[in-house]
C-alpha positions as CSV (number, residue, x, y, z in Angstrom):
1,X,7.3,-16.2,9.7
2,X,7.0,-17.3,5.7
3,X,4.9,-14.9,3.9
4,X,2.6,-17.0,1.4
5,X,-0.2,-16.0,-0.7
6,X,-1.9,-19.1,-2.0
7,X,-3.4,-16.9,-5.2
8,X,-1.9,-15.4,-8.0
9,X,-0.8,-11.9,-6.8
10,X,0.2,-9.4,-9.7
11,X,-1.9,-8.3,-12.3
12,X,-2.1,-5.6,-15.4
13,X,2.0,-4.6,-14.5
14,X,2.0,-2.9,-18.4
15,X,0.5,-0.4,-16.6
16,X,3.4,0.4,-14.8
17,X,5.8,0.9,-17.6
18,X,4.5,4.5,-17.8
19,X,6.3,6.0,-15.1
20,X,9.4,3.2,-15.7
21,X,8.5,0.8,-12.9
22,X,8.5,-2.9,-13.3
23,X,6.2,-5.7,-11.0
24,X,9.7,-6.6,-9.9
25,X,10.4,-3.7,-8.5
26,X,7.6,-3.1,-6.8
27,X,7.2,-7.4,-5.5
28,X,10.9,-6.2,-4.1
29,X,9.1,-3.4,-2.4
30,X,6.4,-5.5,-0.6
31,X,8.9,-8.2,0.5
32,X,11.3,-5.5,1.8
33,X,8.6,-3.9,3.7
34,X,7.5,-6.7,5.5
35,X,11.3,-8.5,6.5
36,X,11.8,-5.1,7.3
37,X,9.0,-5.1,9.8
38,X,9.6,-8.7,10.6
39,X,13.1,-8.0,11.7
40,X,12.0,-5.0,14.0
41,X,9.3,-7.2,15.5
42,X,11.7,-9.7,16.2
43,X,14.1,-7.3,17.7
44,X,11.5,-5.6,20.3
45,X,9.9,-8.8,21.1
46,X,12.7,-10.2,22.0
47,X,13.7,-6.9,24.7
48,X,10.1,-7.4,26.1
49,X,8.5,-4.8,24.3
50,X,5.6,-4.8,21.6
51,X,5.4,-5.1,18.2
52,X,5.5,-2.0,16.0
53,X,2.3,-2.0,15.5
54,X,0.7,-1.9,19.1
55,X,3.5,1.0,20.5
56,X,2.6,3.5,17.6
57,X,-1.1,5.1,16.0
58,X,-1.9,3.5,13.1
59,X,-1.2,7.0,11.1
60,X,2.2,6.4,11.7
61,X,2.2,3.4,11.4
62,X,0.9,3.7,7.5
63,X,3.8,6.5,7.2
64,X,6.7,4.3,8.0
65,X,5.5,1.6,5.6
66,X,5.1,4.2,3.0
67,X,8.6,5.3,3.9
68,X,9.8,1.2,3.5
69,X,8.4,1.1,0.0
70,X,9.6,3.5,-1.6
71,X,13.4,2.6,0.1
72,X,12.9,-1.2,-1.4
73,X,11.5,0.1,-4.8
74,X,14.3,2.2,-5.2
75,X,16.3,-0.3,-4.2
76,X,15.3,-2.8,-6.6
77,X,15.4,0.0,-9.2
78,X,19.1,-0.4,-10.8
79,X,19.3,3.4,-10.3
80,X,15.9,4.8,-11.8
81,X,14.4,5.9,-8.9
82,X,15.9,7.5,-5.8
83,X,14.0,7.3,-2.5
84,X,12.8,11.6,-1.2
85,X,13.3,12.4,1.9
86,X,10.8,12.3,4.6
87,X,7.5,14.1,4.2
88,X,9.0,15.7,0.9
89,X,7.2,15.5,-2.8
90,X,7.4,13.0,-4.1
91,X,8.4,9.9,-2.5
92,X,10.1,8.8,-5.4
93,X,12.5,10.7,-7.7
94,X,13.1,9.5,-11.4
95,X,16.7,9.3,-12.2
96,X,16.3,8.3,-16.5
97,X,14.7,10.4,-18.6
98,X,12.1,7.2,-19.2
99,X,10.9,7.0,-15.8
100,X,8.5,9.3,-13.9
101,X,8.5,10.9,-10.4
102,X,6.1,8.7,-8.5
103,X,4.1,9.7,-4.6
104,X,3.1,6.8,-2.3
105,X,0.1,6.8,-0.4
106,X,-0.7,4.6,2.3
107,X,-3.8,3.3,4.1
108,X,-5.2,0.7,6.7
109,X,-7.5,-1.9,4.9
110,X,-10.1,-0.1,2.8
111,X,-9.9,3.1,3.6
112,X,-8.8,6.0,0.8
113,X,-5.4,6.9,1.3
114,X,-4.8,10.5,2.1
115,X,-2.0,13.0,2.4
116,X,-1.7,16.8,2.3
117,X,-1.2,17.7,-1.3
118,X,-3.8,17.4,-4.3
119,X,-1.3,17.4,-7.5
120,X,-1.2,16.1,-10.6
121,X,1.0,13.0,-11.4
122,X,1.7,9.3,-11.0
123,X,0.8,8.0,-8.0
124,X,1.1,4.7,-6.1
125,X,-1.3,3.5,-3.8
126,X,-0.6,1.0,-1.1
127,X,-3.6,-0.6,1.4
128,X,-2.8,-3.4,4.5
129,X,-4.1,-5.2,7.0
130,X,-3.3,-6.3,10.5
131,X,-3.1,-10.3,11.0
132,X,-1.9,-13.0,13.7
133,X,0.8,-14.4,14.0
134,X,0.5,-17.0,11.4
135,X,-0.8,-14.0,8.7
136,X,-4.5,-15.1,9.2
137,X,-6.3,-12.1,8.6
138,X,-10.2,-11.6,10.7
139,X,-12.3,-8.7,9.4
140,X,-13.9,-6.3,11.9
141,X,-11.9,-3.6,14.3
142,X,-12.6,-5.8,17.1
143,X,-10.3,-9.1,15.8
144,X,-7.6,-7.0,14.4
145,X,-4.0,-8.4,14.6
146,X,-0.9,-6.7,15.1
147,X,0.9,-7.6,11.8
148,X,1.0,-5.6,8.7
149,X,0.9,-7.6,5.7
150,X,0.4,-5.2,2.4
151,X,-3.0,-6.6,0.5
152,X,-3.5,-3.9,-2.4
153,X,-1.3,-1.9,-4.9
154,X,-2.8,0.5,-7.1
155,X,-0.9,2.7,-9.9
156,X,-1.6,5.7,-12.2
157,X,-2.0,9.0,-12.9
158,X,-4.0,11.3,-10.7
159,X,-5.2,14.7,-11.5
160,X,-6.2,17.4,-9.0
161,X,-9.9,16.3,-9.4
162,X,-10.0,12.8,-8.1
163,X,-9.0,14.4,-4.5
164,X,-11.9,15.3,-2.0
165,X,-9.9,18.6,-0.2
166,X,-10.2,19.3,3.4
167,X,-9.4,21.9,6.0
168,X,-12.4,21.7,8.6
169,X,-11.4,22.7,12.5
170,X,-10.3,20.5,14.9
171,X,-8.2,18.5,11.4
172,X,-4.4,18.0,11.8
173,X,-4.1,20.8,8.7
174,X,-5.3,20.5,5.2
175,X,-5.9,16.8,3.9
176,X,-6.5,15.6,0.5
177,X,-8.3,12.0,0.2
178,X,-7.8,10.0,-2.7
179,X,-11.7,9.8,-3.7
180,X,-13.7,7.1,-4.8
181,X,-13.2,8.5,-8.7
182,X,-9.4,8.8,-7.8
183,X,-9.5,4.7,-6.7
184,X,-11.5,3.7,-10.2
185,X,-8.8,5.6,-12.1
186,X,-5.8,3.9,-10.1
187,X,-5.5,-0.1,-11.9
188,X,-5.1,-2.6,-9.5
189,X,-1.5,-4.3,-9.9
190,X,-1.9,-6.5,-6.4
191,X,-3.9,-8.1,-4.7
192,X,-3.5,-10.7,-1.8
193,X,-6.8,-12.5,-2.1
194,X,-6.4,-14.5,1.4
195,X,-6.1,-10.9,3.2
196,X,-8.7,-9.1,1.4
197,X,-10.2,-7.0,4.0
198,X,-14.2,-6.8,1.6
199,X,-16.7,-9.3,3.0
200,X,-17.3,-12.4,1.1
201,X,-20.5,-11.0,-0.9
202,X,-18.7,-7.2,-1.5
203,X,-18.6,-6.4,-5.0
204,X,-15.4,-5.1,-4.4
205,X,-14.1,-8.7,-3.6
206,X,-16.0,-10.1,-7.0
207,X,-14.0,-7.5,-8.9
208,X,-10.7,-8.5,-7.5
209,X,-11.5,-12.3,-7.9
210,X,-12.4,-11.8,-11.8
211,X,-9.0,-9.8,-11.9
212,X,-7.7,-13.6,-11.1
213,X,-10.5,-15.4,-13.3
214,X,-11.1,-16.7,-9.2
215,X,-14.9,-17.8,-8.9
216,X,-16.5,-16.0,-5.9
217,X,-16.3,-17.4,-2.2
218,X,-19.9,-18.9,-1.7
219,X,-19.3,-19.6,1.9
């Protein structure tokens, strides 16, 4: 399966030159992610079992594509980043003194992304959906798919503040949610218009479509 975006895709990627990443590096993230995926589907479809996405919780789900990320930034790094080791702060370690340590946070279509730790620093935000077959993606819980295709990436710094802290009974151990001050903070650097998971009259789809100079969806 070909994966197309019809709209321009990358925007505002200056802002990345803080911590030392580049919109190449992180494109080479989102295409290793999903051949990544697309391989293992392939591979467990064709032993007669499911795709990744319907044998695991989405939780862990989100975690192993956090995991892919940061493996194909580094990657595409020439040496400035190293990929951390799992469930260890942060995800990605800066190997030249003009590049930053950076965490990745993952989340299912527009939910905040979340993790255990509230710290200051640079911090990479990733959102996705789940689409058909053919990457045609249906709002609503209901018409889900079982194919993660990446929709949103968000960079920059974070401090302590823009997390909502939580450590009520019955969680799986304290939590920190990117809030909605942390989001507005973060500058959009993709956005898959086609997969945008904000209903046509959202404001939040109007903002990513003037991102693109893209006049709103009137259907």
């Amino acid at each position: 399966m070909a994966r197309l975006t019809r709209h321009p895709s990358f925007v505002n990627l200056a802002t990345l030159q803080e911590a030392g990443l580049t919109g190449e590096m992180i494109a080479s993230g989102i295409t290793y992610v999903h051949n990544i995926l697309d391989g293992l589907d392939s591979q467990l479809l064709s032993a007669g079992a499911f795709r990744l996405s319907q044998m695991f919780e989405l939780a862990n789900v989100s975690s192993m594509l956090g995991n892919l990320l940061g493996a194909g930034i580094a990657n595409a790094s020439d040496g400035a980043f190293l990929r951390n080791g799992p469930h260890r702060y942060p995800d990605l370690l800066a190997q030249f003194p003009q590049a930053s340590d950076v965490e990745i946070k993952v989340s299912l279509e527009t939910n905040k992304p979340k993790g255990h730790l509230a710290k200051p620093g640079y911090y990479l935000t990733c959102r996705y959906v789940l689409c058909n077959e053919q990457g045609v993606y249906v709002r609503g819980k209901a018409d889900r798919g079982d194919v993660a295709w990446i929709w949103e990436i968000r960079f920059g710094w974070l401090d302590e503040e823009h997390f909502t802290l939580s450590n009520t009974s019955g969680d799986s151990g304290k939590t920190a949610v990117v809030n909605g001050a942390g989001m507005e903070q973060l500058t959009v650097i993709f956005c898959d218009l086609d997969r945008c998971p904000y209903g046509v009259r959202s404001q939040h789809l109007r903002h990513y479509q003037s991102l693109y100079d893209t006049p709103p969806d009137a259907s």
